[in-house]
C-alpha beads as a LAMMPS data file, in Angstrom:
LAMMPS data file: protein, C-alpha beads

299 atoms
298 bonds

1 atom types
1 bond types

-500.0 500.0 xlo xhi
-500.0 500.0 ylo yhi
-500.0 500.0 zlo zhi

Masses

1 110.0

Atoms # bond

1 1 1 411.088 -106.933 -182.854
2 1 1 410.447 -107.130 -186.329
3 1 1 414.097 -108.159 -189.244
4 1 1 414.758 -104.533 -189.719
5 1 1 415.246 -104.017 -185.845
6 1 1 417.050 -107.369 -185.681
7 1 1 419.135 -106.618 -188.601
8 1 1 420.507 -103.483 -186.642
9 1 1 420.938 -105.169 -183.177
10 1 1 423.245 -107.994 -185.514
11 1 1 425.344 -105.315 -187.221
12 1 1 425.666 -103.843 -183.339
13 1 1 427.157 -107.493 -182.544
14 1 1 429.064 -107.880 -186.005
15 1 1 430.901 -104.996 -184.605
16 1 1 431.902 -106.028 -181.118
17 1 1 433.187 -109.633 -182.854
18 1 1 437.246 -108.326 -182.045
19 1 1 436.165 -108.888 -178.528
20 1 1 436.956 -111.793 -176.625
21 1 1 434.164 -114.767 -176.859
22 1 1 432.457 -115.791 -173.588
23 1 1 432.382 -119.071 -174.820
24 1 1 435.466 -121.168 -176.069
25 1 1 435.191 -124.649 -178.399
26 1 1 436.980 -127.402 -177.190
27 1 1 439.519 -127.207 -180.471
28 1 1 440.272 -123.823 -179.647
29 1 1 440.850 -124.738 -176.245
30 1 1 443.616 -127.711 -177.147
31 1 1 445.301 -124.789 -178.962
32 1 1 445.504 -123.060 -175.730
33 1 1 447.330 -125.671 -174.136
34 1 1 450.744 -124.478 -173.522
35 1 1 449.881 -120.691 -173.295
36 1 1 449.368 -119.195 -169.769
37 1 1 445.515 -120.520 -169.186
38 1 1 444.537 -120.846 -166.134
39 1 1 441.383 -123.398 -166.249
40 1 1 439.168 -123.780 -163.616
41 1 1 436.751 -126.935 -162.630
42 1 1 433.851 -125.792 -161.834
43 1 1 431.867 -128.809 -161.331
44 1 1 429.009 -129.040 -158.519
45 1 1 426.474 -131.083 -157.060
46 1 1 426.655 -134.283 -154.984
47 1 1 430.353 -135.521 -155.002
48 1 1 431.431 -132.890 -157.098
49 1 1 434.952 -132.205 -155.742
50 1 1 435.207 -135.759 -155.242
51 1 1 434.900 -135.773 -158.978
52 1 1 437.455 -133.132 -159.711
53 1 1 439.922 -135.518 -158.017
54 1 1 439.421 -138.590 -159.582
55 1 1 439.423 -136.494 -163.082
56 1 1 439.579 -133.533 -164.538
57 1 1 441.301 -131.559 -167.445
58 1 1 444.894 -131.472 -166.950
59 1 1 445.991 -128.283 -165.252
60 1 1 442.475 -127.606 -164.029
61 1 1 441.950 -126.194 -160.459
62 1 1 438.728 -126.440 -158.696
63 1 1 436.218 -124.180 -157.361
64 1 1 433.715 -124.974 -154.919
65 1 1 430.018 -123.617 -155.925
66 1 1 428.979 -123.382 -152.181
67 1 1 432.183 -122.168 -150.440
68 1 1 434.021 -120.222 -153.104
69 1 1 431.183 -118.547 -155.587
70 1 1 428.200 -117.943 -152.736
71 1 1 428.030 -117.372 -149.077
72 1 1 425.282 -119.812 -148.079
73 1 1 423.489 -119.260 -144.710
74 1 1 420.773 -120.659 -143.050
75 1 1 418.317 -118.222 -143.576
76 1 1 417.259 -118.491 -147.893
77 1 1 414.986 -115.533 -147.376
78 1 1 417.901 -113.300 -147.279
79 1 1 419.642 -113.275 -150.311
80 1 1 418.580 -117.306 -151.530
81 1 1 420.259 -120.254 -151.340
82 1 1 423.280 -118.886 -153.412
83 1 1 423.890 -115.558 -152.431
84 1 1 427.057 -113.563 -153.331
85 1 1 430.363 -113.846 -151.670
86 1 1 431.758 -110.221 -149.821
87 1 1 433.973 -108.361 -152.503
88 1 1 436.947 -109.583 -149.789
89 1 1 435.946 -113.401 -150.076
90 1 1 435.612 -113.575 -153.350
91 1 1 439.363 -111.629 -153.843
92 1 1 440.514 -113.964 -151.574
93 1 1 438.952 -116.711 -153.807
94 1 1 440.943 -115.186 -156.809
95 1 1 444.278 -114.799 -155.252
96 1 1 443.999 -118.400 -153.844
97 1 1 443.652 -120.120 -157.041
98 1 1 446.312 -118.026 -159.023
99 1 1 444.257 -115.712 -160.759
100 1 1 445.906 -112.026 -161.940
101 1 1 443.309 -109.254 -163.558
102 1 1 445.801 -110.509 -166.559
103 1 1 445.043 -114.101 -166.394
104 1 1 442.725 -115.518 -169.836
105 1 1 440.737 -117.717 -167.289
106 1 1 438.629 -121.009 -169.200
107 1 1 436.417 -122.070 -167.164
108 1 1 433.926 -125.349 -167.639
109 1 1 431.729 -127.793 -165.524
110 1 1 429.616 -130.859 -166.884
111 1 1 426.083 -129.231 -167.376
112 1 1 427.593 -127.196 -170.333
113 1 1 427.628 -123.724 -168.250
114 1 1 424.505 -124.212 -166.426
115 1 1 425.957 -125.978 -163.531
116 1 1 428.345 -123.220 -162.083
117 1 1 430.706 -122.789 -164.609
118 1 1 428.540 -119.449 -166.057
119 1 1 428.025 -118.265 -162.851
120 1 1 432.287 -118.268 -162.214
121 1 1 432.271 -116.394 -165.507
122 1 1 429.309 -113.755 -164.391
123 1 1 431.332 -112.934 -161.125
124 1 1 434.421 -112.305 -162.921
125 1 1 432.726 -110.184 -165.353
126 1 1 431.119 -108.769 -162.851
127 1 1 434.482 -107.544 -161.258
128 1 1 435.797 -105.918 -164.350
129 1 1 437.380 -109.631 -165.372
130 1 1 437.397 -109.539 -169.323
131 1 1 439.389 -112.003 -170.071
132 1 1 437.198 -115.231 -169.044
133 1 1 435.309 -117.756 -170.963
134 1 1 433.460 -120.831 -170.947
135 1 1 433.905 -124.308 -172.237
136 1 1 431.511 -124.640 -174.939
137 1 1 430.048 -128.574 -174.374
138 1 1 432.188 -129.108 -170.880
139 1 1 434.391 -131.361 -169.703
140 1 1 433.015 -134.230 -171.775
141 1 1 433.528 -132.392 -175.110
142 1 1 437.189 -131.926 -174.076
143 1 1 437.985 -135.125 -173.302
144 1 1 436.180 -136.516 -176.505
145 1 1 438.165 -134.691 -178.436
146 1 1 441.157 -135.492 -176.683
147 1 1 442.105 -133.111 -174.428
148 1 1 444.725 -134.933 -171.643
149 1 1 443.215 -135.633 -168.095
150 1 1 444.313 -136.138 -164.552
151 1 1 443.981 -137.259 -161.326
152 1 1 447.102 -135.613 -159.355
153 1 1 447.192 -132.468 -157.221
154 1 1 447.208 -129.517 -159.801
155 1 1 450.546 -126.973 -158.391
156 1 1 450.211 -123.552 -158.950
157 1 1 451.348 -120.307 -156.962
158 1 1 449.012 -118.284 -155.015
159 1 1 448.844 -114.436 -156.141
160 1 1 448.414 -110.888 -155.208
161 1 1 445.058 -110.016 -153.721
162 1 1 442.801 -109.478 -156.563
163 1 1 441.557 -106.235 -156.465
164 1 1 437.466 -105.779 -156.469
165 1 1 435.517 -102.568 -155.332
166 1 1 432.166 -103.609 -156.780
167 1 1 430.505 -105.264 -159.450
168 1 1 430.429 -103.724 -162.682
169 1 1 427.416 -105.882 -163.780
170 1 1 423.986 -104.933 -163.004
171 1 1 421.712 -106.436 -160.244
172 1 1 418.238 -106.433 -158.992
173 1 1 416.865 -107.086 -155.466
174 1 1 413.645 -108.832 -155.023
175 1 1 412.103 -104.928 -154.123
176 1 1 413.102 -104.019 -157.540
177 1 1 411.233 -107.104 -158.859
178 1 1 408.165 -106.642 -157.490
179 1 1 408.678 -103.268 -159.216
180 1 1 409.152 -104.500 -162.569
181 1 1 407.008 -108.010 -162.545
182 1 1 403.956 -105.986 -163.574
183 1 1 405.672 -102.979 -165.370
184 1 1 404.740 -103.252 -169.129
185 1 1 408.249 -101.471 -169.670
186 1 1 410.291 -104.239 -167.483
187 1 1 410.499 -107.783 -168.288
188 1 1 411.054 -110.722 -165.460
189 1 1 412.926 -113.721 -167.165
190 1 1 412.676 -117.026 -165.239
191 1 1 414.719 -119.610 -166.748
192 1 1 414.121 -122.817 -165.107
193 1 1 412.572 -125.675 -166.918
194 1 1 408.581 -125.281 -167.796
195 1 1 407.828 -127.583 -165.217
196 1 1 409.254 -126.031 -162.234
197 1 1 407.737 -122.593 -163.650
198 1 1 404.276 -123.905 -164.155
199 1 1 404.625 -125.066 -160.069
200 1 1 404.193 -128.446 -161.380
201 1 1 407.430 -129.685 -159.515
202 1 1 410.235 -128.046 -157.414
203 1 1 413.042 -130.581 -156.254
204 1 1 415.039 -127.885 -154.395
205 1 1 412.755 -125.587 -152.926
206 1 1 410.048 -125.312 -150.525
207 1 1 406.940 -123.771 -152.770
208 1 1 406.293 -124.816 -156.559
209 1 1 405.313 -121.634 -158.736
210 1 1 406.806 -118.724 -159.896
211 1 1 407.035 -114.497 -159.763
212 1 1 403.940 -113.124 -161.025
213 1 1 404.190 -111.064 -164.334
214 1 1 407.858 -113.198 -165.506
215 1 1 407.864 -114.889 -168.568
216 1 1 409.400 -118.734 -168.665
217 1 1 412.374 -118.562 -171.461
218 1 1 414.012 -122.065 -170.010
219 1 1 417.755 -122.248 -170.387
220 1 1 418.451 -125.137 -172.134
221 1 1 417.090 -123.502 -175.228
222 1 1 419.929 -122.031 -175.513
223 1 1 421.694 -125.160 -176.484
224 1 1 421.090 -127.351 -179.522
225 1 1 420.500 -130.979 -179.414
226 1 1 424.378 -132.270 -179.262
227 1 1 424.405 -129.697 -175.878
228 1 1 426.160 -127.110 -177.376
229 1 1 425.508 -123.613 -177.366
230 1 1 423.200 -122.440 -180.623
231 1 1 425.295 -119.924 -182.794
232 1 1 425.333 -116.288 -182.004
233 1 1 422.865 -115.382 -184.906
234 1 1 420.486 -117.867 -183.399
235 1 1 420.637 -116.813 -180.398
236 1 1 420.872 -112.705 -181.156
237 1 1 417.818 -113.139 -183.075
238 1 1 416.053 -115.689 -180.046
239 1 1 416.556 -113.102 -177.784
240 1 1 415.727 -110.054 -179.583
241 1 1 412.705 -111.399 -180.275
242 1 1 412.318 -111.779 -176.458
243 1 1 413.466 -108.282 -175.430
244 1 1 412.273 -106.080 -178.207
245 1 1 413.416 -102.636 -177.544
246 1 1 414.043 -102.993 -174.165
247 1 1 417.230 -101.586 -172.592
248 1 1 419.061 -104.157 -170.770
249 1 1 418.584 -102.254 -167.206
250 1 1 414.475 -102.982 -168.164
251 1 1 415.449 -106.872 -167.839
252 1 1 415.789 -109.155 -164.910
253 1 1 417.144 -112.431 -165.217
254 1 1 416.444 -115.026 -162.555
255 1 1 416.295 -118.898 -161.981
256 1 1 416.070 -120.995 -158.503
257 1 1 419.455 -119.426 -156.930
258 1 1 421.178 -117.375 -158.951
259 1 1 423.290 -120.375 -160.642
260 1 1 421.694 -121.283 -163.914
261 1 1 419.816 -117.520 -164.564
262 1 1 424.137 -116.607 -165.158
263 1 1 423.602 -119.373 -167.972
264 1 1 421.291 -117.056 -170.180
265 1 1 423.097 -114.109 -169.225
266 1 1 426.288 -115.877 -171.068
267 1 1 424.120 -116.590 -174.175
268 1 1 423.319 -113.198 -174.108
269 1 1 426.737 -111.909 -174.331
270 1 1 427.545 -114.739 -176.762
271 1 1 424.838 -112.848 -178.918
272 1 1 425.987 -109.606 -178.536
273 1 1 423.305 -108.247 -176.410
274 1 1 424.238 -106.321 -173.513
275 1 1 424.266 -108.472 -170.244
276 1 1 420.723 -107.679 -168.567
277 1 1 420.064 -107.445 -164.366
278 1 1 420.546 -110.667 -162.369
279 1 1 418.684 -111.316 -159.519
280 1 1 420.417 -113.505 -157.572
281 1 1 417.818 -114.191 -154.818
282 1 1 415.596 -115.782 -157.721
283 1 1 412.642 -118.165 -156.815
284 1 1 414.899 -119.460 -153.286
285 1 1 413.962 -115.752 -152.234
286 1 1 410.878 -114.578 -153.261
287 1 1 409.253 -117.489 -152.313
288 1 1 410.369 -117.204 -148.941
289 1 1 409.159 -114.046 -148.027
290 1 1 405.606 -113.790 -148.301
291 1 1 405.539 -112.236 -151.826
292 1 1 402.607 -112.813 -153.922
293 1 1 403.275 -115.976 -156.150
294 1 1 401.915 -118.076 -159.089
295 1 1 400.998 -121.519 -158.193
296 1 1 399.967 -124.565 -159.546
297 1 1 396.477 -124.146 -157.767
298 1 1 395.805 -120.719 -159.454
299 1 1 396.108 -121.257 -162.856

Bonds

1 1 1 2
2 1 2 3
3 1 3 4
4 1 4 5
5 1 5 6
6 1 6 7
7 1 7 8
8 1 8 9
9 1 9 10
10 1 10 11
11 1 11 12
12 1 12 13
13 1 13 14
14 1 14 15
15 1 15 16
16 1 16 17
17 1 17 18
18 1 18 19
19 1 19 20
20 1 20 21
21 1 21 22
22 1 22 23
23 1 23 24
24 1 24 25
25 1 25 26
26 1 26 27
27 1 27 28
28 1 28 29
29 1 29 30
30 1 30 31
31 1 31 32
32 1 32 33
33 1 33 34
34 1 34 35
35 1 35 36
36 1 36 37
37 1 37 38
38 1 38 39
39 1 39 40
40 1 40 41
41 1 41 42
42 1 42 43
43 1 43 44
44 1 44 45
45 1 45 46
46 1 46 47
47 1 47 48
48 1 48 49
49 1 49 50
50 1 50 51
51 1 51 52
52 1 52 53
53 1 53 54
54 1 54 55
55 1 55 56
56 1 56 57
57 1 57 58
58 1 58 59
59 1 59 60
60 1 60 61
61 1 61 62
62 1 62 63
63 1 63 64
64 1 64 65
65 1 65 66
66 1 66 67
67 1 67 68
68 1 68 69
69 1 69 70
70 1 70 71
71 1 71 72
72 1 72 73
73 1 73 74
74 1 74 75
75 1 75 76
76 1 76 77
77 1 77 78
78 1 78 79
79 1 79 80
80 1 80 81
81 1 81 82
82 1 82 83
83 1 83 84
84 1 84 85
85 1 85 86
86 1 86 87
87 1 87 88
88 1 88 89
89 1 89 90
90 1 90 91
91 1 91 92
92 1 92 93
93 1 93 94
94 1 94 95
95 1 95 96
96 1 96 97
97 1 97 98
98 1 98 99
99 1 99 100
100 1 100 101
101 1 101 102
102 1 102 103
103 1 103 104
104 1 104 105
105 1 105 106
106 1 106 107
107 1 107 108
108 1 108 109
109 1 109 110
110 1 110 111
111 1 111 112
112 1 112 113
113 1 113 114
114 1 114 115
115 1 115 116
116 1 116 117
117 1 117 118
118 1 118 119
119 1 119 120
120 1 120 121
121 1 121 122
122 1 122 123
123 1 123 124
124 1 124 125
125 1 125 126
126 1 126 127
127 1 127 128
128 1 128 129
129 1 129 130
130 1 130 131
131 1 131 132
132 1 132 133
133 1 133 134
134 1 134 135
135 1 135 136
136 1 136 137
137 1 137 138
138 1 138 139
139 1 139 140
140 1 140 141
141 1 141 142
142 1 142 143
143 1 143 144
144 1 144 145
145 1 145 146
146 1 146 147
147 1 147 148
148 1 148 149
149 1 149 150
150 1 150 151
151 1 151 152
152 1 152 153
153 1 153 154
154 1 154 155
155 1 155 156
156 1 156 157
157 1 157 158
158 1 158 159
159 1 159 160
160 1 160 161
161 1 161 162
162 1 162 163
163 1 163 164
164 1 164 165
165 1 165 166
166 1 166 167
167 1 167 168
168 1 168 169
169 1 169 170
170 1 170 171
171 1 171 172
172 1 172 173
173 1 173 174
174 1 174 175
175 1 175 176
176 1 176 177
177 1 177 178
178 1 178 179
179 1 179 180
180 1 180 181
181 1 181 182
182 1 182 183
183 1 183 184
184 1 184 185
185 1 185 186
186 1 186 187
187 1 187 188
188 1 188 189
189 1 189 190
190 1 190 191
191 1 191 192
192 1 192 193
193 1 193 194
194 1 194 195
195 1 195 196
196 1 196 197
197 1 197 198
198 1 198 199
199 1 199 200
200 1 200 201
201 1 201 202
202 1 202 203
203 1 203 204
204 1 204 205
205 1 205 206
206 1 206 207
207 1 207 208
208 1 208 209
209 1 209 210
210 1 210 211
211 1 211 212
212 1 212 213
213 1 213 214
214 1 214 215
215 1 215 216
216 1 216 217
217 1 217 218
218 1 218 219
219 1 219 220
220 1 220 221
221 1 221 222
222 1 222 223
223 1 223 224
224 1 224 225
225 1 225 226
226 1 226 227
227 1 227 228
228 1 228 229
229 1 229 230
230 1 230 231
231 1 231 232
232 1 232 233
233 1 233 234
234 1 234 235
235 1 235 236
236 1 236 237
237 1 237 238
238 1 238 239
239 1 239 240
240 1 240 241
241 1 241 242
242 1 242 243
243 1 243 244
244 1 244 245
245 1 245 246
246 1 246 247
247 1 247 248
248 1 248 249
249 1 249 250
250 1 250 251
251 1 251 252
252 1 252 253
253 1 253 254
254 1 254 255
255 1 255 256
256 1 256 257
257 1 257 258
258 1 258 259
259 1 259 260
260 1 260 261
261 1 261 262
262 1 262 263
263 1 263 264
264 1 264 265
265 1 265 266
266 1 266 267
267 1 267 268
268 1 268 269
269 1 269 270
270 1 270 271
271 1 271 272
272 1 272 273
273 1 273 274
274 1 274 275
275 1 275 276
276 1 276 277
277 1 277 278
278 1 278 279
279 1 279 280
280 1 280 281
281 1 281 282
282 1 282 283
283 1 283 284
284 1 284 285
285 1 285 286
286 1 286 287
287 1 287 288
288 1 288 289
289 1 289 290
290 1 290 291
291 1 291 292
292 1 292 293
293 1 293 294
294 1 294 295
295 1 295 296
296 1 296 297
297 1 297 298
298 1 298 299
């Protein structure tokens, strides 16, 4: 996209700015601190809840990547390793940890976002949830700048049942991907690290490589060297330069699982750009089921 066209998509965004951010600074955040916030720990990994009790931001309840945000089975080739939760689970998920379709929900982990923290904030999006963001830096940015701690049981009252029909964000499945992979009007994101793309190394799946046709736009370019997110100018014009002219049904977003892809999909927003298709099957998917693939050995 050449400055003119970028110069239009940043007076789209310039527009939009009275809208809630998708992503909160850890100043802004103490600020917060004695209005109705409900923050959410959304740490994973080994020991993560173990974590979450030992310390976290004061207030904060915890979700659990595996049991609260995905319904993992034992079958990857359906769905991934991280598929989507029933509308009813994920309601139930809601209601059990005190959140109202009023609630301003902050939400953070300790990979900045790309841990699980963005994908909390895609599924509430995703069910008509505006009112969500993330913590720009995560939990160590809040408690560097001061932001109290704990280790006690966090209180809070259980709510209504959260009401969710559908999700309101867009979504590919991996037949619609093999669709667009070599479609000159379509454009396959993968953003896992250049390594894992490349096929050179794969610590959580079975098959190094990656989707035929996708481009590699890694994720953690969308932070700057101190881990933060780059600004929204930087980023609009990043991924305009990316996208070109290209509607945001034309773009599929993917990673290993679903998890991190929600990462870019944030930055996106951040920028102003409307929030393209996530396929949440990603690379745990495809490269279970016999699709064609893009391996080390065929380069």
């Amino acid at each position: 996209m050449g400055y003119c066209g970028w110069e239009i998509q940043k007076n789209n965004y310039l527009k939009m700015t009275h809208k809630l951010s998708p992503i909160i600074n850890p100043e802004e955040l103490i600020k917060l601190q004695q209005e109705s916030t409900v923050l959410i720990d959304a740490r994973a990994g080994l020991n993560a809840e173990e974590n979450y009790k030992k310390e976290h931001l004061k207030d904060a309840r915890y979700v659990d990547l595996n049991k609260d945000l995905a319904t993992v089975g034992t079958e990857p080739a359906k769905g991934g390793r991280h598929p989507l939760p029933s509308f009813e689970k994920f309601s139930q998920v809601l209601s059990k940890i005190g959140i109202t379709p009023t609630s301003h929900v902050v939400v953070y982990d300790d990979k900045n976002g790309s841990n699980a923290a963005a994908r909390f904030w895609w599924m509430l999006r995703a069910a008509g949830h505006e009112k969500v963001q993330v913590l720009n830096g995560g939990i160590q940015a809040a408690i560097k700048i001061g932001f109290p701690v704990s280790s006690e049981t966090e209180h809070f009252e259980e709510t209504e049942k959260y009401p969710i029909q559908e999700w309101k964000l867009l979504l590919a499945d991996i037949e619609e991907v093999e669709r667009a992979r070599n479609n000159s009007k379509n454009i396959v994101i993968d953003v896992r690290d250049k390594n894992r793309f490349d096929g050179l190394t794969e610590p959580l799946d079975l098959i190094a490589g990656h989707i035929p046709g996708a481009i590699n736009v890694p994720f953690i370019e969308n932070l700057n060297e101190d881990g933060f997110y780059h600004s929204r100018e930087a980023l609009n014009k990043k991924y305009n330069e990316v996208l070109g002219d290209l509607k945001s049904e034309d773009i599929i977003v993917h990673c290993g699982s679903g998890v991190t892809a929600c990462h870019t999909l944030l930055a996106m927003d951040y920028a102003g750009i409307p929030i393209p298709k996530l396929y949440v099957g990603s690379w745990s998917e495809w490269s279970r089921n016999g699709r064609e693939m893009a391996l080390k050995e065929n380069k």
